[in-house]
N, CA, C and O atoms as CSV, one atom per row, in Angstrom:
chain,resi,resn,atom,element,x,y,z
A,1,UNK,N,N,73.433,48.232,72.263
A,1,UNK,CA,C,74.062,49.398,72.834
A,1,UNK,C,C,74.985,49.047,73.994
A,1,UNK,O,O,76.110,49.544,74.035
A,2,UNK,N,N,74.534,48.173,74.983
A,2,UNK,CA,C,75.477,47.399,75.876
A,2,UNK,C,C,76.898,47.395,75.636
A,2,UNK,O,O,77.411,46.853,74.657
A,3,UNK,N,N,77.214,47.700,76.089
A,3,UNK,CA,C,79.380,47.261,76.710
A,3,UNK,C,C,79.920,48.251,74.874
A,3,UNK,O,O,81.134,48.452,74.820
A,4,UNK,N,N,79.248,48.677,73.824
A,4,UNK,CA,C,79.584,49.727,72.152
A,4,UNK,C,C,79.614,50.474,72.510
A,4,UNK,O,O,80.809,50.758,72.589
A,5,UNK,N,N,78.695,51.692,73.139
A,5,UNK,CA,C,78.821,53.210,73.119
A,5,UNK,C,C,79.934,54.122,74.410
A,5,UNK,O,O,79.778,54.077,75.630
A,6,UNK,N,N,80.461,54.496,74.040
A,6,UNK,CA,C,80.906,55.039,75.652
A,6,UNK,C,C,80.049,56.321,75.650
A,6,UNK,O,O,79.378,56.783,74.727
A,7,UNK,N,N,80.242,56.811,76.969
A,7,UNK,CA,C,79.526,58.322,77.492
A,7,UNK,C,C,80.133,58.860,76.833
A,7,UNK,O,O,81.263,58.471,76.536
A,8,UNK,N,N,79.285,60.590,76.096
A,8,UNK,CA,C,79.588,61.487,75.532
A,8,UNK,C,C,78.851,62.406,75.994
A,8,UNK,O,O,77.706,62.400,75.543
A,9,UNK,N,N,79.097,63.196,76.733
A,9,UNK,CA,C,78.242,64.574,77.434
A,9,UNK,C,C,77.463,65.411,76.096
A,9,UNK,O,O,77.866,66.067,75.136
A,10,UNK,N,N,76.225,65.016,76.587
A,10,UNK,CA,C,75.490,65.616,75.109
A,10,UNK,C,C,75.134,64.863,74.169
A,10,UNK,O,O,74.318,65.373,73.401
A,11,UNK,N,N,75.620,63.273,73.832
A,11,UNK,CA,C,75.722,62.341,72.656
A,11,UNK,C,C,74.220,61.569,72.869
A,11,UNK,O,O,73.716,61.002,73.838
A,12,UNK,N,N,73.837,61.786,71.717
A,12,UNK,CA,C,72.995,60.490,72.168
A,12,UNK,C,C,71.467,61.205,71.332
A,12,UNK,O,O,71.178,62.207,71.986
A,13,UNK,N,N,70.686,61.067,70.434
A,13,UNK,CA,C,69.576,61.282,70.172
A,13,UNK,C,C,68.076,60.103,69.595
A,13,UNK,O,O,68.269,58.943,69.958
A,14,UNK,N,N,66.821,60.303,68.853
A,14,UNK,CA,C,66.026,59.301,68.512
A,14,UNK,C,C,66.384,58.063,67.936
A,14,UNK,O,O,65.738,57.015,67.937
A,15,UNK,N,N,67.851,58.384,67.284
A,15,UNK,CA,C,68.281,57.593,66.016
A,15,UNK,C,C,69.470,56.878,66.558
A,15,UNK,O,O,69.855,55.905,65.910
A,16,UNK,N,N,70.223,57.257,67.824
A,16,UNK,CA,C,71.270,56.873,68.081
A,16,UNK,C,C,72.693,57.286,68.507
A,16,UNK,O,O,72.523,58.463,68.825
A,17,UNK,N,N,73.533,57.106,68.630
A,17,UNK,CA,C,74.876,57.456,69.323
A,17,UNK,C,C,74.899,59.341,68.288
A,17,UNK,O,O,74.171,59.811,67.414
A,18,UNK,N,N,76.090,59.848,69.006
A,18,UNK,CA,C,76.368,61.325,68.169
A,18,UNK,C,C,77.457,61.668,68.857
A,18,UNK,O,O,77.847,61.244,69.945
A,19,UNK,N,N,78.061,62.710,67.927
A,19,UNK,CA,C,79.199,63.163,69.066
A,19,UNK,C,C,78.129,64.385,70.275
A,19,UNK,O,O,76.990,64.846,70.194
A,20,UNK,N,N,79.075,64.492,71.136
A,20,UNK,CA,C,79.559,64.924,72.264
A,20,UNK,C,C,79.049,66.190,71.884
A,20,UNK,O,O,78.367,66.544,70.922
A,21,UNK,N,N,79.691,66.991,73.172
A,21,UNK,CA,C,80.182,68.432,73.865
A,21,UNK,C,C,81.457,68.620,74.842
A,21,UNK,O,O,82.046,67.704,75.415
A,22,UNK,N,N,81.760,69.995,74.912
A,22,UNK,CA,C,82.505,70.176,76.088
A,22,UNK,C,C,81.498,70.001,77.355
A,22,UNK,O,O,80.440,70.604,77.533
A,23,UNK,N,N,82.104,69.017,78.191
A,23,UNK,CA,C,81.487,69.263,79.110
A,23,UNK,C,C,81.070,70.565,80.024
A,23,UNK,O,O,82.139,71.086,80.345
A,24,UNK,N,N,80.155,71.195,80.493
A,24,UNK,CA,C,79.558,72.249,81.450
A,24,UNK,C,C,80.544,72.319,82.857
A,24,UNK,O,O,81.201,73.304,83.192
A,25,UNK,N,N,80.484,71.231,83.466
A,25,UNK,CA,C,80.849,70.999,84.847
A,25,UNK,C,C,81.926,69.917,85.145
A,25,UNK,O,O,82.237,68.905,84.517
A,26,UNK,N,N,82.413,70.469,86.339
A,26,UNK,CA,C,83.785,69.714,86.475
A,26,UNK,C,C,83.642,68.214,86.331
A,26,UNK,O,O,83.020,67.698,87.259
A,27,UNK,N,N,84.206,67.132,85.089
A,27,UNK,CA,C,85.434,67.165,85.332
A,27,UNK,C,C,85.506,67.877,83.603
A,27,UNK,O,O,86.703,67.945,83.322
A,28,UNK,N,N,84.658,68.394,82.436
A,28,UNK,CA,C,85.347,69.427,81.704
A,28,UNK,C,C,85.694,68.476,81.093
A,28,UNK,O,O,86.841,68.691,80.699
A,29,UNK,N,N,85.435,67.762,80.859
A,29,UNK,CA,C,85.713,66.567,79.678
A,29,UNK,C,C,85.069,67.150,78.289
A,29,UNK,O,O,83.942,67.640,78.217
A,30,UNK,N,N,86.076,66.996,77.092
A,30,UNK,CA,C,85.441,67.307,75.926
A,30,UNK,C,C,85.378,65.998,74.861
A,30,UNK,O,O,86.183,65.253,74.302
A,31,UNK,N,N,83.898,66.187,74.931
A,31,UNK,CA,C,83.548,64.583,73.437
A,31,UNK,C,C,83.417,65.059,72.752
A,31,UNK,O,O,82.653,64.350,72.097
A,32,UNK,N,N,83.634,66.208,72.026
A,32,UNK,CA,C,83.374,66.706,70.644
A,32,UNK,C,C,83.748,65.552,69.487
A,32,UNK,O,O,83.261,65.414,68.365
A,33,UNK,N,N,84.694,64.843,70.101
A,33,UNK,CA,C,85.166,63.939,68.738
A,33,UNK,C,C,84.906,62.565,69.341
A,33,UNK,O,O,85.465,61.538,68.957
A,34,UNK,N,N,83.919,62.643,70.417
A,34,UNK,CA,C,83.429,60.927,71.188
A,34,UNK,C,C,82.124,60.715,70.416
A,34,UNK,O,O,81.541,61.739,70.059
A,35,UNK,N,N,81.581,59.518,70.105
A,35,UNK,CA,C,80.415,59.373,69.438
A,35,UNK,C,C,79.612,58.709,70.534
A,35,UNK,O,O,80.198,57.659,70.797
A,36,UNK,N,N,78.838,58.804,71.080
A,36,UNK,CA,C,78.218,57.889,72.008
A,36,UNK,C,C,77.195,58.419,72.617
A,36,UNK,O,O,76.423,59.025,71.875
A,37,UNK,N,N,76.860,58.381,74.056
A,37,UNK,CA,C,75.560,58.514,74.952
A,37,UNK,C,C,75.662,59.212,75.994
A,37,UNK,O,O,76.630,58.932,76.699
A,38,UNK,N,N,74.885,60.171,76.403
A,38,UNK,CA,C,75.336,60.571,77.546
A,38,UNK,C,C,73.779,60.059,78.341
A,38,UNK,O,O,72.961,59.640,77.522
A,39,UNK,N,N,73.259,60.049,79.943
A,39,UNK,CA,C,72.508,59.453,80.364
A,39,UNK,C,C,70.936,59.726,79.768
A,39,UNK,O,O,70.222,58.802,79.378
A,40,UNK,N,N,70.659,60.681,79.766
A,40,UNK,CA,C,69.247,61.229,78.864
A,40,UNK,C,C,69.545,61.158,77.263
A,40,UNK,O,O,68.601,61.415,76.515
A,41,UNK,N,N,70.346,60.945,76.907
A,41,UNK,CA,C,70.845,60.774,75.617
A,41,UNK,C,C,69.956,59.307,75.027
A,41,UNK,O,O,68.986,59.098,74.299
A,42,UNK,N,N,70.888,58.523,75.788
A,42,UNK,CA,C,70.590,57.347,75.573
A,42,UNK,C,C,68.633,57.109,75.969
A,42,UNK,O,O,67.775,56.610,75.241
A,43,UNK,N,N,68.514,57.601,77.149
A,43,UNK,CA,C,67.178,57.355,77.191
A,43,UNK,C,C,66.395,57.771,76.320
A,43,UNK,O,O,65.407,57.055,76.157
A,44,UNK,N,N,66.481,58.874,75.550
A,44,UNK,CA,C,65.939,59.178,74.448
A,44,UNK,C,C,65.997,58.381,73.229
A,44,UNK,O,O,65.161,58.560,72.343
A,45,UNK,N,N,66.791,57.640,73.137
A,45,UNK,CA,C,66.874,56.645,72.216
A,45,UNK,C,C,65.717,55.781,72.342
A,45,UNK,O,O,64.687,55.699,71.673
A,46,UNK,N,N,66.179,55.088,73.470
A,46,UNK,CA,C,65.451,54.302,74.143
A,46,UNK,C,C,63.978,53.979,73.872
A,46,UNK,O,O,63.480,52.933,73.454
A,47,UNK,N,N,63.370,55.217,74.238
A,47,UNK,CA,C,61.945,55.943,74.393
A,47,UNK,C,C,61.771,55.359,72.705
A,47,UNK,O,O,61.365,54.346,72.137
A,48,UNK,N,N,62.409,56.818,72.313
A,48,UNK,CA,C,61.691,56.411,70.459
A,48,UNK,C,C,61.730,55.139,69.905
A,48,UNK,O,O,61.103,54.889,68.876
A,49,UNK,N,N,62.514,54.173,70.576
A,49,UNK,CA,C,62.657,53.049,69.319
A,49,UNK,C,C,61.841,52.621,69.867
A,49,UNK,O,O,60.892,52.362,69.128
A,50,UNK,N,N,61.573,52.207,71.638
A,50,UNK,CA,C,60.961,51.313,72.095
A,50,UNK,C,C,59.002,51.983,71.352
A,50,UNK,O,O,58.250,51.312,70.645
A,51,UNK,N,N,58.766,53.342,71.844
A,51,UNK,CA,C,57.141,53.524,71.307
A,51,UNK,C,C,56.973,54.584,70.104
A,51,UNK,O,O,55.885,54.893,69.617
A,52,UNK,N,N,58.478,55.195,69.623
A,52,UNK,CA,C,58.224,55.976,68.809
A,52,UNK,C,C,57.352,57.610,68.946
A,52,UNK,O,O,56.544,58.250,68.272
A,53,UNK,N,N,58.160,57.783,70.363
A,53,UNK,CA,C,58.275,58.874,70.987
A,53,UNK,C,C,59.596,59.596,71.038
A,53,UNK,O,O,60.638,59.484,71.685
A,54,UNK,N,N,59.127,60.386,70.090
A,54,UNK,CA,C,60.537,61.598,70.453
A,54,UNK,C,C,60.693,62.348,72.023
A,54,UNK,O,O,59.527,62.445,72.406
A,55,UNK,N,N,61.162,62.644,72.581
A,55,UNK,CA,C,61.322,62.939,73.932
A,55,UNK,C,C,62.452,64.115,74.142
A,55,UNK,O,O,63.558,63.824,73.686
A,56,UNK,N,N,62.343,65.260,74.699
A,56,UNK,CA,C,63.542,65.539,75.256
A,56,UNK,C,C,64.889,65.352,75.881
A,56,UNK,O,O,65.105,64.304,76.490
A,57,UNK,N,N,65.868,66.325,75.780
A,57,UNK,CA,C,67.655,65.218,76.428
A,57,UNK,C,C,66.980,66.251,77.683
A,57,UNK,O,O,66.157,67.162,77.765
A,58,UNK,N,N,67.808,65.549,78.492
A,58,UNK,CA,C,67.852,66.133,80.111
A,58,UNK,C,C,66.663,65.421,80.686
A,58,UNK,O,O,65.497,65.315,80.305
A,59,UNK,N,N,67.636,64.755,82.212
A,59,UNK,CA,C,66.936,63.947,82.931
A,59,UNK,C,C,65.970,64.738,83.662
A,59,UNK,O,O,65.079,63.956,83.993
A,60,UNK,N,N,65.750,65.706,84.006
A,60,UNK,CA,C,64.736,66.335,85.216
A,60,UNK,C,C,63.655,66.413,83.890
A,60,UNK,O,O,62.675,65.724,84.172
A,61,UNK,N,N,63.517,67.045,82.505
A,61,UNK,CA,C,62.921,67.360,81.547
A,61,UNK,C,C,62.292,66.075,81.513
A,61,UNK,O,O,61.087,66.135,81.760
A,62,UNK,N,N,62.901,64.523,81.200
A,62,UNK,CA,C,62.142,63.401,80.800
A,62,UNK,C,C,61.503,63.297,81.958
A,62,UNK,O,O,60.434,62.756,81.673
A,63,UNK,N,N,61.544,63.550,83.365
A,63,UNK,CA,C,60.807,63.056,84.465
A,63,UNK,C,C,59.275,64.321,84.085
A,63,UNK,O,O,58.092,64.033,83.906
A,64,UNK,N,N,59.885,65.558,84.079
A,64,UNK,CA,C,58.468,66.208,83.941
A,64,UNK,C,C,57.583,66.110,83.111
A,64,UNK,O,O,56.422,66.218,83.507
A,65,UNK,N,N,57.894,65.836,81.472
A,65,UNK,CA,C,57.235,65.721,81.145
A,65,UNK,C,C,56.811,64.065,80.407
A,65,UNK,O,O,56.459,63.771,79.265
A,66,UNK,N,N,57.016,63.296,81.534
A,66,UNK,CA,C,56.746,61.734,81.313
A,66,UNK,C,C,54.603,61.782,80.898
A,66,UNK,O,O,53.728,62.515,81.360
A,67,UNK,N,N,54.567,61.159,80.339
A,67,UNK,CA,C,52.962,61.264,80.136
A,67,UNK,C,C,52.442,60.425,81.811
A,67,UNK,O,O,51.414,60.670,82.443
A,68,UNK,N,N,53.371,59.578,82.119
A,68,UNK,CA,C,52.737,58.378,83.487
A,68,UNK,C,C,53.869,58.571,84.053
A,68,UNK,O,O,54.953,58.781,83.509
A,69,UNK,N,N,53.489,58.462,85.745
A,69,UNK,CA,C,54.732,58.499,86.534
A,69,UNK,C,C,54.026,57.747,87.346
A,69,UNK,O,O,52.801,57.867,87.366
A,70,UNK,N,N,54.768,56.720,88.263
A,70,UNK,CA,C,54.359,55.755,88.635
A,70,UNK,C,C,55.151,55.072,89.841
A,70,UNK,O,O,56.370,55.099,89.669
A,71,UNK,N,N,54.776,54.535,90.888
A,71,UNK,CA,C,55.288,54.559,92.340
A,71,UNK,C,C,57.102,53.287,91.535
A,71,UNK,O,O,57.065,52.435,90.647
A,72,UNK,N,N,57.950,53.618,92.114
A,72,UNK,CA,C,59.049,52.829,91.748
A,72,UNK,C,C,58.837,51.294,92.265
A,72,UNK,O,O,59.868,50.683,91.984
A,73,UNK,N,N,57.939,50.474,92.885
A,73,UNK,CA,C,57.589,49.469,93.405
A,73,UNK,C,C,56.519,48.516,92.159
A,73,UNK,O,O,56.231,47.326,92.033
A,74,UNK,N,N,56.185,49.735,91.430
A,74,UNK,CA,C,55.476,49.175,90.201
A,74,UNK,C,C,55.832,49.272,88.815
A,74,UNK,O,O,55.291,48.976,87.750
A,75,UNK,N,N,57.528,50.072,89.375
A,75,UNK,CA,C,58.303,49.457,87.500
A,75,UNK,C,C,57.761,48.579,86.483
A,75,UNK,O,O,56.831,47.788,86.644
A,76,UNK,N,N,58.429,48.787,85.409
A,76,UNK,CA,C,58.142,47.547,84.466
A,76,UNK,C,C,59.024,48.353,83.506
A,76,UNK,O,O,59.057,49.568,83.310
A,77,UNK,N,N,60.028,46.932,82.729
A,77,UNK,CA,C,61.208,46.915,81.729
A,77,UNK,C,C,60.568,48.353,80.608
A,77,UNK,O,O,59.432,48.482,80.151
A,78,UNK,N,N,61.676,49.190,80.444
A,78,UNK,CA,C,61.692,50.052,79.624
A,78,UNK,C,C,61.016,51.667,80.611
A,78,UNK,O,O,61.046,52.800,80.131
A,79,UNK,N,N,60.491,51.331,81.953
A,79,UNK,CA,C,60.517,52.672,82.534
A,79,UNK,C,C,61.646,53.396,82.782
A,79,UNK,O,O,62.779,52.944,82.614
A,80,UNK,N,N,61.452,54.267,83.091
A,80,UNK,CA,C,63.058,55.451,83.199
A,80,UNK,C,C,62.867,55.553,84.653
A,80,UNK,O,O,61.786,55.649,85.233
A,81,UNK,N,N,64.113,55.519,85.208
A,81,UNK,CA,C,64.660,55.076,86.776
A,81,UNK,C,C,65.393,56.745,86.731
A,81,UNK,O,O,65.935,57.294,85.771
A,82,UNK,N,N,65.238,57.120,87.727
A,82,UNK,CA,C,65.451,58.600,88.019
A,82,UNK,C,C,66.650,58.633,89.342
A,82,UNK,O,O,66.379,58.000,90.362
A,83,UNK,N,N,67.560,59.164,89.278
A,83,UNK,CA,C,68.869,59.528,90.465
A,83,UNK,C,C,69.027,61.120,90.954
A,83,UNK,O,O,69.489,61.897,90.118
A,84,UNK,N,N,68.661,61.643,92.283
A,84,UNK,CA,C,68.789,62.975,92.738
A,84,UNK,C,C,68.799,63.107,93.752
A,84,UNK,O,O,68.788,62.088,94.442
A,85,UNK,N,N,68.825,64.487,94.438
A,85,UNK,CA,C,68.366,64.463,95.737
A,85,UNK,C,C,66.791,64.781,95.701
A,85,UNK,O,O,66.421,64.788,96.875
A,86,UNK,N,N,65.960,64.986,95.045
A,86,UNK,CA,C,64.591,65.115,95.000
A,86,UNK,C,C,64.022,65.176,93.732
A,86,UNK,O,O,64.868,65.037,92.848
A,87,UNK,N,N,62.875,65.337,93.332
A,87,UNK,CA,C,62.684,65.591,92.395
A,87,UNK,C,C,62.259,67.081,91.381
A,87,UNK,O,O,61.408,67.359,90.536
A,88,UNK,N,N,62.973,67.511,91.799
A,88,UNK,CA,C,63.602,69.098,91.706
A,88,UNK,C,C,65.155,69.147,91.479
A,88,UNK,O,O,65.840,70.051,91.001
A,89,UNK,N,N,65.460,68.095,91.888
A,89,UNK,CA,C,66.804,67.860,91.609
A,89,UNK,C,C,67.808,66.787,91.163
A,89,UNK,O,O,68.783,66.388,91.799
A,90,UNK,N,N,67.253,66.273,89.564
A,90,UNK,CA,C,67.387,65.388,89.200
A,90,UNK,C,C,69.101,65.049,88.065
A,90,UNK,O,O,69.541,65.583,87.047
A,91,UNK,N,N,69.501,64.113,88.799
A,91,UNK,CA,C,70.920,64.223,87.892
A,91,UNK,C,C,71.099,63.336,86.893
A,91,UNK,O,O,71.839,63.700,85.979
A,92,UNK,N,N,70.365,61.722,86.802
A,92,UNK,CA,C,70.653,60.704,86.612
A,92,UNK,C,C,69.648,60.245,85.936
A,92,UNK,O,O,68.655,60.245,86.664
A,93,UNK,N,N,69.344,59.719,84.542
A,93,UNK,CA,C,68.547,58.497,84.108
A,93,UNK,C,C,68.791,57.524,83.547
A,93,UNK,O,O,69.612,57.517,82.630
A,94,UNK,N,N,68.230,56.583,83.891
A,94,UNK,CA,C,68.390,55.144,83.088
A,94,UNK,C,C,67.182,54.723,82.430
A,94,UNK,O,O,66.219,55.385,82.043
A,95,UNK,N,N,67.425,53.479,82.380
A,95,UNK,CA,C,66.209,52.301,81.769
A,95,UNK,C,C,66.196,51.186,82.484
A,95,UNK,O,O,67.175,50.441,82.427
A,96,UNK,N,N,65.117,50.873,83.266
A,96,UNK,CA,C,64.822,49.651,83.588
A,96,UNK,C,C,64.927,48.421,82.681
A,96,UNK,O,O,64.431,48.317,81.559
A,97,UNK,N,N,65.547,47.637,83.245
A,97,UNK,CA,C,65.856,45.922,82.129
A,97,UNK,C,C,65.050,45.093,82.554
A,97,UNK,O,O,64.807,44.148,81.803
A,98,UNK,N,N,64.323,45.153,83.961
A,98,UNK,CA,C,63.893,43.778,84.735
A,98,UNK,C,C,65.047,43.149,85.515
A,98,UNK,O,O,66.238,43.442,85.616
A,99,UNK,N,N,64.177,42.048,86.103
A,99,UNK,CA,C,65.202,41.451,87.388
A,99,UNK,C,C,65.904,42.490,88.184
A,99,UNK,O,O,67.041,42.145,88.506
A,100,UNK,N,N,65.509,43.767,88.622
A,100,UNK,CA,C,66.283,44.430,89.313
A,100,UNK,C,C,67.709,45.418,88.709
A,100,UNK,O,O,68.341,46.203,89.416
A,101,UNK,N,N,67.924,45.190,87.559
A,101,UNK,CA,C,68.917,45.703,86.448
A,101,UNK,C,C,68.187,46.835,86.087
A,101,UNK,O,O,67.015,47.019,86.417
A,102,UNK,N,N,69.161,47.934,85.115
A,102,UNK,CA,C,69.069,48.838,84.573
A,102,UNK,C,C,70.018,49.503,83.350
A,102,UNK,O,O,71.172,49.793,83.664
A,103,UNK,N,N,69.733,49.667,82.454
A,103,UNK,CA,C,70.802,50.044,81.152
A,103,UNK,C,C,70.888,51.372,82.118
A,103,UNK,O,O,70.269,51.888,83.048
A,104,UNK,N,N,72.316,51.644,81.116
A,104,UNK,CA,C,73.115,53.155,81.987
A,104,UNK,C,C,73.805,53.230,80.628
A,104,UNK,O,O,73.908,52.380,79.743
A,105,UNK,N,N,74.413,54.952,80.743
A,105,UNK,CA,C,75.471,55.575,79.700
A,105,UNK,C,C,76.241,56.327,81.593
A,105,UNK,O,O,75.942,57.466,81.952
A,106,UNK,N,N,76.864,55.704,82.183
A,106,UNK,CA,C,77.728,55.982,83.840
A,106,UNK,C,C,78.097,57.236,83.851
A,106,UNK,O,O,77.889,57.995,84.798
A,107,UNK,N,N,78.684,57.548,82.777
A,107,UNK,CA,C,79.649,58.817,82.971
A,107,UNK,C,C,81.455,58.632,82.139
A,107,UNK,O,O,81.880,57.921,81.229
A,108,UNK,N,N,81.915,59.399,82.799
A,108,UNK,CA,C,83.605,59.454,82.706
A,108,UNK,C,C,84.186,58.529,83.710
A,108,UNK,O,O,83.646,58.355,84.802
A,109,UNK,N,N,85.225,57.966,83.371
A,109,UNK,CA,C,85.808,58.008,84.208
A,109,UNK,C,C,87.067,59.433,84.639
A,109,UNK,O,O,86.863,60.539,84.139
A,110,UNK,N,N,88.287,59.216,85.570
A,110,UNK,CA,C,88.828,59.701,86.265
A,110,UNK,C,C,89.794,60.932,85.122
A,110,UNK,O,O,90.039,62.080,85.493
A,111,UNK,N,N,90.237,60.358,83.696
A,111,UNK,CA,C,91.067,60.771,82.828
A,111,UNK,C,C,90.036,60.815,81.984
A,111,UNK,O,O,90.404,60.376,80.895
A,112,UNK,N,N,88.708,61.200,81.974
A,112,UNK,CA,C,87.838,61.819,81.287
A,112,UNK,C,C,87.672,60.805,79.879
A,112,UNK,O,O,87.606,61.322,78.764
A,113,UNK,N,N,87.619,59.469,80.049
A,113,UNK,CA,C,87.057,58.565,79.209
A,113,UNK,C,C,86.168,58.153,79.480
A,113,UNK,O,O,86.037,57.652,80.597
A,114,UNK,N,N,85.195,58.182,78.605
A,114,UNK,CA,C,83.468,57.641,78.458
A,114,UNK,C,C,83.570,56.677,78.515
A,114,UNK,O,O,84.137,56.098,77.588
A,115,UNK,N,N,82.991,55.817,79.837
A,115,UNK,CA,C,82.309,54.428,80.352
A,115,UNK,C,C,81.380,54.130,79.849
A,115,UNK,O,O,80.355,54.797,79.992
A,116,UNK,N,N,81.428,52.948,79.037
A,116,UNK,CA,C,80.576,52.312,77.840
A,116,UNK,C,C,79.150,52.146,78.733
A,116,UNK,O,O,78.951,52.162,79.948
A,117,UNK,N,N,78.407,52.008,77.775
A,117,UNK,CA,C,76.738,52.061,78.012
A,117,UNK,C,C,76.814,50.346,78.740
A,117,UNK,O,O,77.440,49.384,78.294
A,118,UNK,N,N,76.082,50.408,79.783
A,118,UNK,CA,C,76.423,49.146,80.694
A,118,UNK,C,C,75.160,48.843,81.225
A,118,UNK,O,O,74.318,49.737,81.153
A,119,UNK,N,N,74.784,47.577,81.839
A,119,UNK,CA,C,73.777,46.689,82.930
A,119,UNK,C,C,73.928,46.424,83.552
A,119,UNK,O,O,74.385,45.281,83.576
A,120,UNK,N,N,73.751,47.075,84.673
A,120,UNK,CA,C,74.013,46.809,86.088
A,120,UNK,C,C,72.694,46.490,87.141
A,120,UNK,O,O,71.534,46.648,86.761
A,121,UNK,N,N,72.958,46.135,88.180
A,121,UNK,CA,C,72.004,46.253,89.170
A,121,UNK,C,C,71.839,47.979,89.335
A,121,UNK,O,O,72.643,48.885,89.115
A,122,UNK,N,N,70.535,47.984,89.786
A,122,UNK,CA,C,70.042,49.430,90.397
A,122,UNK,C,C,70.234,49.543,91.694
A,122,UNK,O,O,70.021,48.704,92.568
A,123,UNK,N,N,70.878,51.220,91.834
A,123,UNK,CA,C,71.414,51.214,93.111
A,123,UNK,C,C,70.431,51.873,93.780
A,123,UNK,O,O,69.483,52.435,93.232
A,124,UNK,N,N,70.660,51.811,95.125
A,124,UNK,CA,C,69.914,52.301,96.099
A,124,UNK,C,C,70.144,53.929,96.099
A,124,UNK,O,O,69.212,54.633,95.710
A,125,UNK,N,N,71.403,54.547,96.541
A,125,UNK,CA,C,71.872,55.944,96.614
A,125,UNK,C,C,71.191,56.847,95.827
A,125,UNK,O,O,71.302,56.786,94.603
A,126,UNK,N,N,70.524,57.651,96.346
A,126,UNK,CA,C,69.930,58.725,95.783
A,126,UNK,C,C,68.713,58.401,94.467
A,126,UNK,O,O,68.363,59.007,93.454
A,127,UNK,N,N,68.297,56.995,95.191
A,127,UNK,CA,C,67.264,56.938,93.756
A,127,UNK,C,C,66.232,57.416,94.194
A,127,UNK,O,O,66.039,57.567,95.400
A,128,UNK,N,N,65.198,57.810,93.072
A,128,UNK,CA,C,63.893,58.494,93.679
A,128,UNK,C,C,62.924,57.384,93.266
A,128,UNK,O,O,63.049,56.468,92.454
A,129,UNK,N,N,61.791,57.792,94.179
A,129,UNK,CA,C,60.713,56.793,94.516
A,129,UNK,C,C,59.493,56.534,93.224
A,129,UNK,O,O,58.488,55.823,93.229
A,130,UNK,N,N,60.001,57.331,92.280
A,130,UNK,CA,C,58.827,57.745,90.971
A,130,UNK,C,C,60.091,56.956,89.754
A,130,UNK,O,O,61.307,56.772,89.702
A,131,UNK,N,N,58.601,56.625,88.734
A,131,UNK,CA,C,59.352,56.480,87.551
A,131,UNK,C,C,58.776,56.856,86.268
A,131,UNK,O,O,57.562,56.753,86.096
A,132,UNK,N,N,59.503,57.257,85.410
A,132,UNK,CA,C,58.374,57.647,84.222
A,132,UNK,C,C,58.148,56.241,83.142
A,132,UNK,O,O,58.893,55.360,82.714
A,133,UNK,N,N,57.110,56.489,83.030
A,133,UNK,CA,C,56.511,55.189,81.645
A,133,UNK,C,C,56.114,56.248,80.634
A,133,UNK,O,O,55.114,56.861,81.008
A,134,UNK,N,N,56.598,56.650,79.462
A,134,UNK,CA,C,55.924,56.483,77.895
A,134,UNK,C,C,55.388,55.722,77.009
A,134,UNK,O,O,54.656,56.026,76.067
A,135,UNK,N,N,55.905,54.399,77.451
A,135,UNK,CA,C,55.058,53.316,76.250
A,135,UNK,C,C,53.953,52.742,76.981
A,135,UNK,O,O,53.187,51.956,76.425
């Protein structure tokens, strides 16, 4: 999935990439005809292939109803890494890789093109202190 899928607001289910939506909120980007991931998208992928858990899209949804949530100091590869201002207010999920990394579906960029599904280091800004485990 690395550096293949770009973001698609809405894309992304058990089985794999999908098209899109109009985006909800500014910047209004439409993937109707993008095939790819959007951030809970992809984690839903994720989830099922890795334990064969279907899971809900939407990041605040995968945090609530994670079966284990677990202090962020005791990660382990394949937990879901959570971005908000609280946890009531969740915008962002990923996947833990190890070594401090994390798979991502980023977003848009500026002219509303989907930034391919990427590995990056995990950032500090607005991460929350919990993580969910399913497998």
């Amino acid at each position: 999935m690395v550096g293949r899928y770009p973001y698609s607001w809405c894309g992304g289910n058990d089985h794999g990439p999908t098209h899109g939506t109009v985006q909800k909120q500014s910047p209004y980007c439409d993937d109707r005809n993008v095939i790819g991931f959007d951030c809970s998208g992809l984690t839903k992928y994720g989830v099922y292939q890795a334990c064969g858990k279907s899971i809900y899209h939407g990041a605040t949804t995968q945090y609530r109803q994670a079966p284990t949530v677990v202090d962020i100091g005791s990660k382990q590869p394949g937990d879901l890494i959570f971005y908000g201002n609280s946890l009531n207010d969740i915008h962002h999920v990923t996947v833990y890789a190890g070594g401090n990394n994390m798979i991502e579906a980023p977003g848009h960029d500026s002219h509303c093109n989907g930034i391919k599904v990427r590995e990056t280091a995990i950032r500090s800004t607005n991460l929350l202190s919990k993580v969910a485990r399913y497998c």
